[in-house]
N, C-alpha and C positions, 0 to 999 in steps of 0.2 A: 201519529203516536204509536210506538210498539205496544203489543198487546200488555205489558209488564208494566209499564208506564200506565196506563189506561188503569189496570186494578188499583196501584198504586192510587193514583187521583184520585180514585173513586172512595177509598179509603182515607185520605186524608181530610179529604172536603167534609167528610162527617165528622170526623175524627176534631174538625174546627168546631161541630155545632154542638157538641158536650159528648158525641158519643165513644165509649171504649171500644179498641180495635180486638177482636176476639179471634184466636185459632177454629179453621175449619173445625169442626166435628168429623169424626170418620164418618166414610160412606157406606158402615155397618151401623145399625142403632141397635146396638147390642139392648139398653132398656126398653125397645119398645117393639112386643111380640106384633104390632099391625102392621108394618111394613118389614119387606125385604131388605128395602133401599132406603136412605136417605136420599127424598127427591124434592127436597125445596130448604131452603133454609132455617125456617123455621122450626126444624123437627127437632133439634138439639134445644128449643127453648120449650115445646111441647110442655113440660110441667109447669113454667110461670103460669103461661098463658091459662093451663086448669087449674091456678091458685094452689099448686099443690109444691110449689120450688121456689127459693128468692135468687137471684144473682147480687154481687155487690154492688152492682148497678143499673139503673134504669133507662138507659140507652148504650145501643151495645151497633157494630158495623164486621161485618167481614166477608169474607169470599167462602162462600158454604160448596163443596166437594158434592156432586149429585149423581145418583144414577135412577134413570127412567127409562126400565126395562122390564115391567111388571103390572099387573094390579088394573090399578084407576088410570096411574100416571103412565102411561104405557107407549114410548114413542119409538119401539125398534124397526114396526115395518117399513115407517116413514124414513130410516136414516139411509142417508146412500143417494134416494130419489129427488132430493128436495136440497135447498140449498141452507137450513138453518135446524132440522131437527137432529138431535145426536141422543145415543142413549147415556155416555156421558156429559156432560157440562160444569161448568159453574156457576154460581149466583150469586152475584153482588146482592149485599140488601143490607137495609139499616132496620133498626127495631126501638119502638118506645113502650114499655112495661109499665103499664098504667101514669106515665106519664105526656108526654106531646100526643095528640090526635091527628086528627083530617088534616085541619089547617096546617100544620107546618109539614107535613110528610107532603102535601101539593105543595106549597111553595115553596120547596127546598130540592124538588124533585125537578123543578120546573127553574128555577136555578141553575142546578149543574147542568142539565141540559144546554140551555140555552145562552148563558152567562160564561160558565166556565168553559165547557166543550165546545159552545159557539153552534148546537146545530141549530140550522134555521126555524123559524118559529112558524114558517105558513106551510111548514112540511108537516107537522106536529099536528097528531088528533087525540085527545083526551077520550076516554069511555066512562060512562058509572051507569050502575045497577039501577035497574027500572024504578024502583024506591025511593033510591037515595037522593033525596031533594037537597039533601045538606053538600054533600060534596059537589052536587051541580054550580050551584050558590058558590061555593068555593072556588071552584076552577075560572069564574067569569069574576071575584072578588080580590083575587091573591096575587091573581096571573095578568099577563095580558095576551093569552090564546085568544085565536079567532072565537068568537063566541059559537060560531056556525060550525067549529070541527069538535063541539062538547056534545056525546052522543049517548044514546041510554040504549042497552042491550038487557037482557033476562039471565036467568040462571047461568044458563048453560056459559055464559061467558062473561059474565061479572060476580057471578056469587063463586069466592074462592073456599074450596074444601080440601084438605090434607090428603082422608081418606073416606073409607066408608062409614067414618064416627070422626071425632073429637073437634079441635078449635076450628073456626070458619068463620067468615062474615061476607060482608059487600066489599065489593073491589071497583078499583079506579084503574085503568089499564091509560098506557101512553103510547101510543104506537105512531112511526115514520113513514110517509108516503116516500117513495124510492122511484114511481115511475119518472119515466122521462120530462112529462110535461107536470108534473101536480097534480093531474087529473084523479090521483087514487081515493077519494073521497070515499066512492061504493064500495072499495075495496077491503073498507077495514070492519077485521071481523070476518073476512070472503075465503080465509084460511089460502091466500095470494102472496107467493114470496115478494112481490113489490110492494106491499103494504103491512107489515109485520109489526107485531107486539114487541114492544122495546122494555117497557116496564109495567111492574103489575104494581101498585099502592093495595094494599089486603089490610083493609079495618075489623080485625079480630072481635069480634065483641058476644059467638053463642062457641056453643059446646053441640055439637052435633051427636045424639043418645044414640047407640045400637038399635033402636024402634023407627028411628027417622025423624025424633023431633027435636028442636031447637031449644037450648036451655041457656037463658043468657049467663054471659061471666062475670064474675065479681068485677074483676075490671074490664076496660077496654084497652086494645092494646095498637099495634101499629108494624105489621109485617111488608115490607118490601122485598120484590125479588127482581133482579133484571140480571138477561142470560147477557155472559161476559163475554158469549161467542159472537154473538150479535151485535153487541154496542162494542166490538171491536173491527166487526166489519161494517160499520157504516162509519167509524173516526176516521176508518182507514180507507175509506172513498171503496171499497169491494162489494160485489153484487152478492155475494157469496162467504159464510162465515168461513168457508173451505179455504177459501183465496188470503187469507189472513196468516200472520206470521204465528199463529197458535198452529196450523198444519202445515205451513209449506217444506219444516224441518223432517215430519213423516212422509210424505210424497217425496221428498227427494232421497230419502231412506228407501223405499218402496222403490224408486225407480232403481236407485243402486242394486236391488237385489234383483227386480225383474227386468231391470230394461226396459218397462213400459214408461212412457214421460206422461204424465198427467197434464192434459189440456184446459180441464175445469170446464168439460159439457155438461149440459144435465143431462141427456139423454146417451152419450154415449155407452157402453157396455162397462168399457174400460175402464173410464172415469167413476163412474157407478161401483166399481167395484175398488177401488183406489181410496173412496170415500168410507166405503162400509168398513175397509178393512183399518185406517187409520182411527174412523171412529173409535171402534170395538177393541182396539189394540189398547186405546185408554183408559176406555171403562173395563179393562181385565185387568190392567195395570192398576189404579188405583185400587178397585176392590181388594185384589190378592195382598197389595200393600196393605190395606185398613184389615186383615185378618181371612179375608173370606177364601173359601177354597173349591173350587169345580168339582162337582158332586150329582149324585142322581136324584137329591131332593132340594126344596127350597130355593134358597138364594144359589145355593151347587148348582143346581139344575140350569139357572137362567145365566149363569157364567158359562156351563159347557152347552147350551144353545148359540152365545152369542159366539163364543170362540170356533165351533164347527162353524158357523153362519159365515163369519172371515173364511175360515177355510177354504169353503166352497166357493166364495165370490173369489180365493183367491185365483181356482182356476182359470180366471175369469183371465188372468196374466201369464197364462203358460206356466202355473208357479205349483209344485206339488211335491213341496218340501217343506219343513218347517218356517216361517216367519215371523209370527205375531214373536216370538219371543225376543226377535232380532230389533225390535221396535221401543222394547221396554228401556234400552238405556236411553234413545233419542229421548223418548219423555220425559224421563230421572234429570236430563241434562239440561233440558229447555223449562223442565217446571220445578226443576229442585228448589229454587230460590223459596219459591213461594211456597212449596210444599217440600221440605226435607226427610220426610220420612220414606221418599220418592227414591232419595240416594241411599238411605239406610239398608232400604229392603231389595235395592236393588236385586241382586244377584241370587236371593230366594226365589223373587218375581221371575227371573229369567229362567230358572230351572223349571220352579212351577210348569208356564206357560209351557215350554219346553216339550216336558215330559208328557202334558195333556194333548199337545200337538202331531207328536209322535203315535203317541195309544190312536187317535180316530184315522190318523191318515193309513196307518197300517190295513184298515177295513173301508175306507172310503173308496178305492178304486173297485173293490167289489158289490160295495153298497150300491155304487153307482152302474156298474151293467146287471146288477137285479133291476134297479127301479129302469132302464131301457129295455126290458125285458117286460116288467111290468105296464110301462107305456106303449108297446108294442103290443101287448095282449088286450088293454083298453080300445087301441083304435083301429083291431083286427074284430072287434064286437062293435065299433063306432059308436062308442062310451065316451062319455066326459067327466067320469069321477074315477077315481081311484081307489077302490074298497078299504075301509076299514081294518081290515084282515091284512090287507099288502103295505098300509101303513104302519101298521104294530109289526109287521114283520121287520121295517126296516129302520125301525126305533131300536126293537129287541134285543136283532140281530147284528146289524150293521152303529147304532149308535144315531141313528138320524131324527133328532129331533123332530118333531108333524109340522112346525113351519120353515124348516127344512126343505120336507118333501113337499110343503105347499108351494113353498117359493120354489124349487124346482118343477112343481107340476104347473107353474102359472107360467111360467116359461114356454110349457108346453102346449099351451092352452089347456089346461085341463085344472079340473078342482080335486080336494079329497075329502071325503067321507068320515067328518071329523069326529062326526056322533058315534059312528060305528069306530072308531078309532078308538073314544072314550068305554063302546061296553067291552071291547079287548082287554083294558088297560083294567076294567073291573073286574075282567075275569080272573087275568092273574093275579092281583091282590087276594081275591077268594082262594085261588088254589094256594097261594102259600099264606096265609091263614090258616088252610089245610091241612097241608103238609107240615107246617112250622109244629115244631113239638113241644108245645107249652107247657106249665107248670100246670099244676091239678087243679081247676076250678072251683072254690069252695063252697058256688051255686050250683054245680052237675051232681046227678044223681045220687045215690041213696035217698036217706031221711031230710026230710027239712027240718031246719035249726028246729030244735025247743029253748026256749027262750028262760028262765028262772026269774032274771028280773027285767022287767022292760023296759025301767031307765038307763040302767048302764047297757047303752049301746055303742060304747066306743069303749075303746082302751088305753089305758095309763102305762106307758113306757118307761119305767125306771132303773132299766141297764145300764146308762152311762156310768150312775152311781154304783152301784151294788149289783151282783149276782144272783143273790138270793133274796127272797122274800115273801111274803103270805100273802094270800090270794083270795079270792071269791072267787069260783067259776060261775060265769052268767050266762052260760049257752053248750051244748053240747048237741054233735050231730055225727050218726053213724053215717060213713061214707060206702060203707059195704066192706072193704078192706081194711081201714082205717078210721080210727076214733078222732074226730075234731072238739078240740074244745079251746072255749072264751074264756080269759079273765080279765075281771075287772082293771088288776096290776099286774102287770109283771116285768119282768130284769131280762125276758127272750127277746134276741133282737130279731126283728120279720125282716124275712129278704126284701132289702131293696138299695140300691143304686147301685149294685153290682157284688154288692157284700152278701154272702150266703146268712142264713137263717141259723138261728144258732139249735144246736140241739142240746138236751139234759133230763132231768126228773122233776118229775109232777107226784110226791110224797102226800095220801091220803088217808084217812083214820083206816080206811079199809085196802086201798088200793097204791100201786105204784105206775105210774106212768109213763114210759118210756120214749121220750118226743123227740123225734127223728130231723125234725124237721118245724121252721116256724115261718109264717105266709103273710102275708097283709090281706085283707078283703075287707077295702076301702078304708075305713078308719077302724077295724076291728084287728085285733094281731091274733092268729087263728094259730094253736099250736097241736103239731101233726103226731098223733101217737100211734106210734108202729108195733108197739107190746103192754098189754096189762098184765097186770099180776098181781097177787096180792102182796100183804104190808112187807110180807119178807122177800119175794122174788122169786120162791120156791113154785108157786101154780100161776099157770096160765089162767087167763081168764078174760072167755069172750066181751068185746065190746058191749052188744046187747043186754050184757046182764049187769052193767055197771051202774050201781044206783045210789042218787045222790041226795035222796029224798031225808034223810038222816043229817047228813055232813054236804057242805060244797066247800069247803075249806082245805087249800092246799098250799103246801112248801113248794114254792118254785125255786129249783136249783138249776143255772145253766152248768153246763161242760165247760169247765174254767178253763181246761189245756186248749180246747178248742178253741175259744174264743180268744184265748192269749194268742195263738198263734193266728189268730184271721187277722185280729187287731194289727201284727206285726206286718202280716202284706196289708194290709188296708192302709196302712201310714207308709209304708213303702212306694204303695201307688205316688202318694204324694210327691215323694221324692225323687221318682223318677221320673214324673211328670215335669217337675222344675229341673233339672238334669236335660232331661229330652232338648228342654227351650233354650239351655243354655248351650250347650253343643249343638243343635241342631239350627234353631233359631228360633225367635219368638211368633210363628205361625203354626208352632206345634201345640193343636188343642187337643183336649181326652176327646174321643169318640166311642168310648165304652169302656167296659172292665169286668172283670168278674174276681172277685176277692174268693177266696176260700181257707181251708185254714193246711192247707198241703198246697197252694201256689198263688200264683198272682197271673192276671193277665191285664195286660192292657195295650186299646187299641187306640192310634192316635193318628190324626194327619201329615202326613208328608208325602214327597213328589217321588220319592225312589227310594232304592234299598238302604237302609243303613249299614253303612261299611265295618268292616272289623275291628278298624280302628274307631270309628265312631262310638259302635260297639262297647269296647274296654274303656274311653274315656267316661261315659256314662257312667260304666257302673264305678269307676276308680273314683267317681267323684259322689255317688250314694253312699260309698262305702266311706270316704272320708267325712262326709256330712255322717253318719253315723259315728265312726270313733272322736269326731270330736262332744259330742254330746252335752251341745252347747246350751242347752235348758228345754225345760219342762213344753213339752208340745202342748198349745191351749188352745183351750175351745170357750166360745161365747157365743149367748145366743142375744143377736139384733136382728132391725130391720134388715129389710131387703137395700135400701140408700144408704144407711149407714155400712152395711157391707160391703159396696161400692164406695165410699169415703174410704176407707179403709185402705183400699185398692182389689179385693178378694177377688180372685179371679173367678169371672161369672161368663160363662161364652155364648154368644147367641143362639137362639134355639133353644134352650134349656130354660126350665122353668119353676120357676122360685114361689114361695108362698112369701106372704108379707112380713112374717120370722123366719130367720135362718138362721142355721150353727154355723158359724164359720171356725174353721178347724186350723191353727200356724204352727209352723215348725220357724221359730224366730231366725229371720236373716234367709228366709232356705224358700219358705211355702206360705202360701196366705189363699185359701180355697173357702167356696163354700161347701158342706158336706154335712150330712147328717147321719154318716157312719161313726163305729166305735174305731177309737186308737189309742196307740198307747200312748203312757202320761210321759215317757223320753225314750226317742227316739233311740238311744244306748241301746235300749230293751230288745230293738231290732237283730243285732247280734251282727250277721251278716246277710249280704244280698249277692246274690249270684243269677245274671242270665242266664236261662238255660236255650232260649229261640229267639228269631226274630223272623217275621213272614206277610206277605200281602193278603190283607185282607178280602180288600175288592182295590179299585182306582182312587189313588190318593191316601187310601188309608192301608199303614203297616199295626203290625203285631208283636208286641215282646212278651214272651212268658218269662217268668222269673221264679227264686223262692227263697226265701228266708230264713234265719234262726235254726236251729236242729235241723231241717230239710236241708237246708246248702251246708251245713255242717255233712249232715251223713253223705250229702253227695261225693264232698270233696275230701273223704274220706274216704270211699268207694274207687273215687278215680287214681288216689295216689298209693294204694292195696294195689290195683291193676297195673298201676306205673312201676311198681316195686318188681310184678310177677315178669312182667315181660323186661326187667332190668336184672332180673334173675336168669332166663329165657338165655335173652342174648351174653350172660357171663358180663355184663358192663360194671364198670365199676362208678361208687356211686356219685363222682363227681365226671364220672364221663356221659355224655350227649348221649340221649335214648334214641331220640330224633334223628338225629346223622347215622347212627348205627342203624338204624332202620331205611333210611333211605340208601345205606349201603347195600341191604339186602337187599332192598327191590331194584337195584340199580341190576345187579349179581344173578336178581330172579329176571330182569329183561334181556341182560346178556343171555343166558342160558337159554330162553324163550327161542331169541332169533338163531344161536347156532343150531338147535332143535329144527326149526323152520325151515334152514338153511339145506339140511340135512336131508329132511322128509323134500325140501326142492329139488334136489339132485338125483336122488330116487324117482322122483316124478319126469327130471327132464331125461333121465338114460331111460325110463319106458317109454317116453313120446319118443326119444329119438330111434327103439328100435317098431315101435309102429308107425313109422313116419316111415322107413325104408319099401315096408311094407305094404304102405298104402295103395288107392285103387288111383289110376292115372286115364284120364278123360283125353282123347286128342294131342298129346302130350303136356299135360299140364295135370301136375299131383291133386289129388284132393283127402283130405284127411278132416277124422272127424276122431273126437276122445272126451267120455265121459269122466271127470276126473271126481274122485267120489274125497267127500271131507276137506273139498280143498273149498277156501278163501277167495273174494273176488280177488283181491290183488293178486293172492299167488297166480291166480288163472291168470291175469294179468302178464306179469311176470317171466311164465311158460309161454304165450300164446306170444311176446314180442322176440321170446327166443328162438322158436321155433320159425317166426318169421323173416328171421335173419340168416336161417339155414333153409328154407323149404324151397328157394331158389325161385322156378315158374310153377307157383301153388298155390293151392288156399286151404284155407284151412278152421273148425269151429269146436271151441270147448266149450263144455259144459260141467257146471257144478249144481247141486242141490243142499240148501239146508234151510231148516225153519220154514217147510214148504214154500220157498223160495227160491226162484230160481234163475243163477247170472250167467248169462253167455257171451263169449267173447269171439269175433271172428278177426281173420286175418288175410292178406294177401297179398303174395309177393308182389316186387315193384316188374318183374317181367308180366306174370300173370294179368298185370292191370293194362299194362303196355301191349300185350301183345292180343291178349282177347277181351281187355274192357269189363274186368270182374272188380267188383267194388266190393270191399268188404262192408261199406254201411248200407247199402241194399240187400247183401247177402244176407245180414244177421238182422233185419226188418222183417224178413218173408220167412227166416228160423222162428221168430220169435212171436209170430200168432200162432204157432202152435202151442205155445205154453204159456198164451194168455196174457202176452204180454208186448212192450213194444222198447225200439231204443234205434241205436244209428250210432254216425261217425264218418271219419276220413276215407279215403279210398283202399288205404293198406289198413287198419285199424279200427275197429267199431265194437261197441259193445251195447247188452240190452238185458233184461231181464223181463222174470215172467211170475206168476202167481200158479204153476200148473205142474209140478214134475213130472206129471202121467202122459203128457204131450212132450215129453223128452224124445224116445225114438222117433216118433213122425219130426221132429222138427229138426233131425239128422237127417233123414229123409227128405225133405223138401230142401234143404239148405242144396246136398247133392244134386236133385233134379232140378235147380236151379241153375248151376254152376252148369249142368250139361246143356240145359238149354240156351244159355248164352254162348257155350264154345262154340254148340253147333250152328247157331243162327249166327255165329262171326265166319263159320267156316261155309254156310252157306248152305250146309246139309236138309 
């Protein structure tokens, strides 16, 4: 059976016992902050199973997308070495939602096996959990398994868990004896590629707490998982999931690029590395498809691990060029059917990978003669570990992953110092913590809070609504520079998701307050006054002396222009944000922002520069989303699920509370967001880029600005366009641009006949110091500082002079920017007849001046870092030149 065929089957044969055929889940779980990866099937049902989600159905079947390259579920070091572990896979599995149990997930299991598949039944061993007496009873009741291959194992290999908490129970595992004779009996369980786990039967029934214990489920449920790689290489009679028509289309990809042919050893180097790299090319493929992007944190991180990890095996092929990228359509093409988001994304996929592969290989060849360098200086002390210190260096510096350099130090025989690798890694977190210039802490020095009332210790946010309105203050703390104060209510928005703080006045029976600035500190919204004064504005008046002992009642008014204008880049983000995805593609997510109310920035994922035209398509299309001003931008506050119903875009990583505001611009944007914006998007005015820039790796930067800001820019810029269309006398339907590149076309000509000029001048003084020069044996030798001149031009003189200097030689020199180029030369008799080389002659010039270079025999050039070694290295060039005439003439 083809491996296609095989999913297929596996899918219909359920598909006959009531259950619904379900699309994969992505192999990102965007809801669910414990895992990286989706690494078993079941993670997309994780809420039934906690009674917390219904589906329209209670038996559901499909082919679940995996990656296991992290965590608990953690199978990368094994991949490559072995012939069935991958850090991608898939997982066949059926599921019953408080409806069928034990009983029929065994005899249904044992069914397709053996009925429909036909594999042989004395090959076949059954496992259950040390406890489970019920499923034993089942397997010898349902079935007709040898009773003697029903076997009981403990935790560690029948009790199934997710992760470090949530659904779990006891598991019934089905595994294939594969040896030659049937002897594998002892083998299973033996972690023995001839006796391998075929199927897992997983009876959900506790909830695994954060403490460690076990809390049963409202119901019980019925999770199966069995690897598709596996149960396609034993239909398909292969020793080896590798030997399966799921790889042989990458292998022969691979060989096409490198020439290497893949034999399917296990131990070979080649093969080993054939394996890892086709692995890994998948599981980057799928990932980057399902959203994910190679990065220095998180799930980033363990993408640019595995994709260096290929890399380096690929040297393994003579290959030290980009490939993994070359791989992603084979996949798209061999697994579109079944997964078409495969063909969708192709071509993003390809860049991605691309662009990642490019950026390490650029340092990998250096990376790699540090760490020989490193391994040289280990086993010159007859060391076996690798210091901590030379690992972070070649993380830091080079990009090498630590099991990286493991696996390359295991190579070597040698280990590394992972502990000391880890207080490195702590260290520089500390320093830039450090360093990092953070906002004012509203727990560091001065006074500690005074407190007025002790209940109201949070604050009531009512800016969306209104601007202004009457207040309690419930806390106030001198900061030494700055007055902090709490109220109960207020209309100031505290910075946070990127939106600056709003500022305005704080109106007192006695005092005015001047708030510069407004903060969060935790559930408190703490507002920052930069001036008191009294009622009128007339006197200052210190902090210290502000007393509320009277009155704590105040007018809070924000800064309405200011916030009008935050508001307009703050809803701009939005826009450009859906803009980005739509020109760019749908793998562009926000990776930050900062809102203000004079600009916008925002930082997002992609693989490379956004081009000029990319550029103007964006904004051409905020701007039209703005003049049509298609209705009222709305905000609602629901759940976090129902936001997700919705569709509100929510991106991994980021973290929601169980309400959220979800912010839409209808047809345009649907985000979640707990900033201010405005009520139509009209209001925006206009949007103008003014940058776009790399942040770090994968992620770029646009600054933008809005409303009256892009007003007065392009106001500014077409004042200047007017001056210089005055300047040049242009009239005002004639090209500013062409008239301008006429000039400089006019300023290059002039340039070169100028150069031309000051040449000729330069070559009639060589040519009357060249008559003049000193003459060794019969053979001229000339030397000429030529002062303000250009390499080329030295160039230039020094080929001219070599075409008149007949049996000579000859060396210029120039200086600038304490810099210094020299050129030598020598005739074609000179070299014929006494063996003078002009790139040995200007080698032994040019450590005088600190420097070094070479060339052909009539022509060489070099440079130096020294002008002060200018004479001697006149000097020496000549007493060179004599000492070869003479030791030619014998002298």
């Amino acid at each position: 059976m083809k491996s296609r065929d095989i999913r297929q089957s596996f899918l219909d044969f359920f598909a006959s016992k009531g259950h619904t055929i379900v699309r994969s889940a992505p192999v990102i779980p965007a809801e669910d902050p414990t895992l990286l990866f989706s690494n078993a099937g079941m993670n997309q049902f994780k809420d039934v199973f906690l009674d917390k989600g219904v589906r329209p159905y209670t038996r559901a079947t499909d082919s679940q997308k995996c990656i296991r390259a992290s965590g608990k579920h953690n199978d990368l070091e094994d991949v490559g070495r072995d012939t069935y572990h991958h850090t991608f896979f898939e997982m066949l599995g059926n599921w019953s939602f408080g409806d069928y149990y034990k009983k029929e997930a065994i005899e249904w299991a044992w069914e397709l096996l053996t009925m429909v598949w036909k594999l042989p039944k004395e090959r076949l061993y059954a496992t259950v959990y040390r406890e489970d007496e019920e499923s034993l009873e089942l397997w010898r009741e349902v079935t007709d398994i040898d009773p003697s291959h029903i076997m009981k194992f403990g935790d560690k290999d029948n009790f199934w868990e997710m992760g470090e908490s949530g659904p779990c129970g006891p598991c019934s595992e089905i595994h294939i004896d594969l040896t030659d004779d049937g002897s594998g009996a002892s083998l299973v369980n033996a972690g023995d590629h001839r006796v391998i786990e075929l199927w897992n039967l997983v009876f959900i029934q506790y909830n695994r707490m954060s403490d460690g214990s076990l809390e049963p489920l409202p119901k019980k449920h019925v999770d199966t998982g069995m690897g598709f790689e596996r149960v396609s290489a034993v239909l398909q009679g292969k020793n080896s999931n590798y030997d399966t028509d799921i790889f042989t289309p990458l292998f022969d990809a691979i060989t096409g690029i490198t020439g290497v042919e893949y034999r399917s050893t296990l131990d070979g180097e080649q093969d080993i590395a054939m394996r890892v790299i086709a692995d890994h090319a998948r599981a980057l493929t799928f990932a980057i498809t399902d959203g994910a992007m190679p990065g220095n944190e998180g799930r980033g991180y363990v993408l640019r691990r595995i994709l260096r990890r290929a890399l380096r095996y690929a040297r393994k092929l003579d290959c030290s060029e980009p490939l993994i990228y070359r791989l992603v359509g084979v996949i798209a093409d061999t697994m579109g059917g079944a997964f078409p988001e495969l063909l969708k994304q192709r071509v993003t996929v390809e860049k991605i990978v691309k662009s990642e592969e490019e950026s390490f290989l650029a340092t990998l060849d250096r990376g790699m003669e540090i760490f020989a360098d490193i391994v040289g200086s280990v086993r010159a002390e007859n060391g076996r570990i690798i210091s901590g210190e030379d690992v972070f260096r070649l993380y830091d510096t080079y990009g090498f992953p630590v099991d990286l350099t493991r696996l390359m130090a295991g190579e070597e025989g040698l280990e590394v110092d992972e502990e000391g690798f880890g207080i490195c890694m702590e260290e520089q977190k500390t320093r830039a913590r450090k360093d990092r210039k953070e906002k004012q802490q509203m727990g560091d020095g001065g006074s500690e809070w005074l407190w007025f009332d002790e209940v109201a210790r949070k604050s009531v946010f009512v800016g969306y609504e209104k601007l202004e309105a009457d207040a309690e203050v419930v806390a106030v703390r001198d900061s030494g520079s700055q007055l902090l104060l709490v109220l109960d209510t207020t209309p100031f928005y505290a910075e946070s998701g990127g939106q600056a703080g709003d500022r305005g006045i704080l109106e007192h029976d006695r005092y005015r307050f001047e708030v510069g600035d407004t903060q969060k500190d935790g559930e408190l919204i703490v507002h920052v006054v930069d001036r008191v004064t009294d009622r009128s504005g007339d006197r200052v008046i210190a902090p210290e002396s502000v007393d509320f002992s009277e009155s704590r009642t105040v007018r809070a008014s924000v800064d309405e222009e200011m916030r009008r204008d935050t508001e307009r880049n703050h809803t701009a983000t939005h826009l450009l944000h859906a803009a980005l995805r739509k020109v760019l593609g749908g793998h562009v997510q926000q990776k930050g922002s900062m809102v203000g109310p004079d600009r916008l920035r925002f930082d997002f994922s992609h693989f490379e520069k956004v081009s000029g035209r990319e550029l103007g398509a964006v904004e051409v299309l905020v701007n039209e989303q703005i003049r049509q001003t298609r209705g009222l931008v709305q905000k609602s506050d629901v759940s976090y699920e129902e936001a997700l119903d919705m569709g509100a875009l929510a991106f991994f990583g980021d973290k929601y509370a169980d309400r959220v505001r979800v912010v839409e611009v209808p047809g345009v944007s649907l985000e979640l967001c707990g900033g201010t914006h405005v009520d139509n998007i009209g209001k925006i005015g206009l949007f103008k880029i003014v940058s776009e820039s790399s942040v770090a790796s994968g992620i770029r930067r646009i600054e933008a600005i809005t409303g009256k800001a892009a007003e007065e820019l392009l106001w500014s810029e077409y004042q200047e366009l007017q001056q210089i269309r005055r300047l040049l006398k242009a009239h005002q339907d004639e090209g500013v641009a062409v008239r301008v590149q006429e000039l400089l076309e006019e300023k290059k000509d002039l340039g070169k006949q100028i150069r031309d000029m000051q040449l000729s001048v330069l070559l009639d003084k060589a040519l009357q110091q060249l008559e003049s020069s000193e003459e060794i044996g019969g053979c001229r030798v000339f030397t000429m500082n030529v002062r303000d001149a250009g390499a080329d031009e030295l160039k230039t003189l020094a080929q001219y002079l070599h075409d008149r200097i007949g049996c000579g030689v000859g060396l210029l020199a120039s200086e600038s920017d304490g810099k210094v180029s020299l050129v030598a030369f020598a005739g074609d008799e000179a070299v014929r007849t006494f063996g003078l080389k002009a790139g040995e002659l200007v080698k032994n010039a040019a450590r005088e001046v600190q420097g070094g270079g070479g060339g052909k025999p009539g022509f060489a050039t070099a440079g130096g870092r020294n002008p002060a070694g200018l004479p001697k290295a006149f000097e020496t060039f000549v007493a060179v030149v004599r000492a070869t005439i003479e030791r030619d003439k014998g002298l």
